[in-house]
C-alpha positions, 0 to 999 in steps of 0.5 A: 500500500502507499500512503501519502501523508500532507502536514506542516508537522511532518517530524510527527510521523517519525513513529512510523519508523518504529515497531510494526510499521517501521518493519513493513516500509523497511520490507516493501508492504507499506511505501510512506511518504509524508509532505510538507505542505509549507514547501508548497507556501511561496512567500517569506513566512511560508503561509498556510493560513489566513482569516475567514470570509464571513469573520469569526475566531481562528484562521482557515487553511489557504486553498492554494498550497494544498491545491499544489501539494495535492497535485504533487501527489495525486496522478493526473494534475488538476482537473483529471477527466478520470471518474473520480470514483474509480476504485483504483484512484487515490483515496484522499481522508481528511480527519475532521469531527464533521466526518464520518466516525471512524471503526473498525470495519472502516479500518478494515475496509480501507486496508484494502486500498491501494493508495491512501492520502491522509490531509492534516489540518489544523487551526479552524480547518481547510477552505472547502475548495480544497475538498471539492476541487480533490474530489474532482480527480480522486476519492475524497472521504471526511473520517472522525476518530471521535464526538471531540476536537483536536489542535490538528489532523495529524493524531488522527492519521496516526491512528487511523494508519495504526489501525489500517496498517496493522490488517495490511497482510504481512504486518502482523506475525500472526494474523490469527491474532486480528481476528480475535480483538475487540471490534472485530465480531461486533464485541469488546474482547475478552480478558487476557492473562498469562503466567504466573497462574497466581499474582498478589493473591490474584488467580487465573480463570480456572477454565484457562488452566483446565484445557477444555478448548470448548469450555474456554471459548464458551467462558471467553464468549461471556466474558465478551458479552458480559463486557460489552453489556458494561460498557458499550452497551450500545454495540450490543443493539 
């Protein structure tokens, strides 16, 4: 998969150079490439922003240094003729509260892409412009990780790609692993233990210890069902 990531923070995605997905770009699974947007500012201070049409607090992305990084990136420059909704065209995520929430199926989903572009905002947000005149020459989708707000964009992508990344196959050792988490059957994942069976007077489920595979997958269901009755009731409607 490639993944293009725009931001004016681009120290910020050094993480990616570690764990998991610093092992999948070294091998080849995953091609990373993260973007200044100030390179594409031309005056002095490298400008990316300025106040709004209409007044209000904050400031608003300028159109143009996105509209010239985004061309960088996405094939075919401005005003590609190519159905933008072409499953094999760049798929562009802005991470904005006013998207679409973010899950696991999503994570899923988009795992599946080709190529990802990821555009981190920040302030009061990019001049819609930008989104449509993307949307014109590729997929463009507005992902939220949650009901809050954040400085910027670029947390947001980092979870996202976490979450991507990790279902890429190749990027985990065990895919088997992938299918026994919380979210992936609609629950919560059941509790983990390991050895010692004992820890400060704290013993292990006997039903772990007994070797009854059936018995095991039967506690392990209510102990997921029990779980997300307690806290995310809601997944369970």
């Amino acid at each position: 998969m490639r993944i293009d990531i725009v931001t004016i923070f681009p120290e910020f995605f050094d993480v990616l150079d570690i764990s998991l997905l610093g092992k999948a770009r070294q091998t080849g699974i995953i091609d990373l490439g993260v973007h200044d947007l100030r390179d594409h500012a031309h005056d002095r201070h490298r400008t990316v922003d300025d106040t709004p049409y209409g007044g209000g607090a904050g400031m608003v992305m300028k159109p143009e240094p996105w509209g010239e990084a985004l061309d960088g990136i996405l094939e075919g420059g401005p005003g590609d003729p190519g159905d933008p909704g072409d499953p094999g065209d760049p798929l562009v995520i802005f991470p904005s509260p006013a998207g679409d929430v973010f899950t696991q199926a999503m994570a899923r989903e988009l795992a599946n892409e080709q190529h990802l572009v990821f555009g981190c905002g920040r302030y009061e947000g990019i001049d819609q412009r930008v989104f449509d005149d993307t949307a014109v020459r590729a997929r463009v989708r507005l992902v939220s990780i949650g009901d809050y707000v954040l400085n910027g964009g670029e947390v947001a992508t980092m979870a996202m790609i976490e979450a991507i990344g990790r279902l890429i196959p190749g990027v985990v050792g065990n895919p088997e692993s992938l299918v026994q988490e919380s979210h992936e059957d609609g629950l919560l994942e059941y509790p983990s233990y390991t050895k010692p069976a004992e820890w400060r007077g704290r013993a292990v489920p006997p039903v772990l210890l007994s070797g009854n595979h059936g018995a095991i997958a039967a506690w392990r269901r209510e102990q997921q069902l029990e779980r997300t009755a307690r806290v995310r009731p809601d997944l369970l409607a």
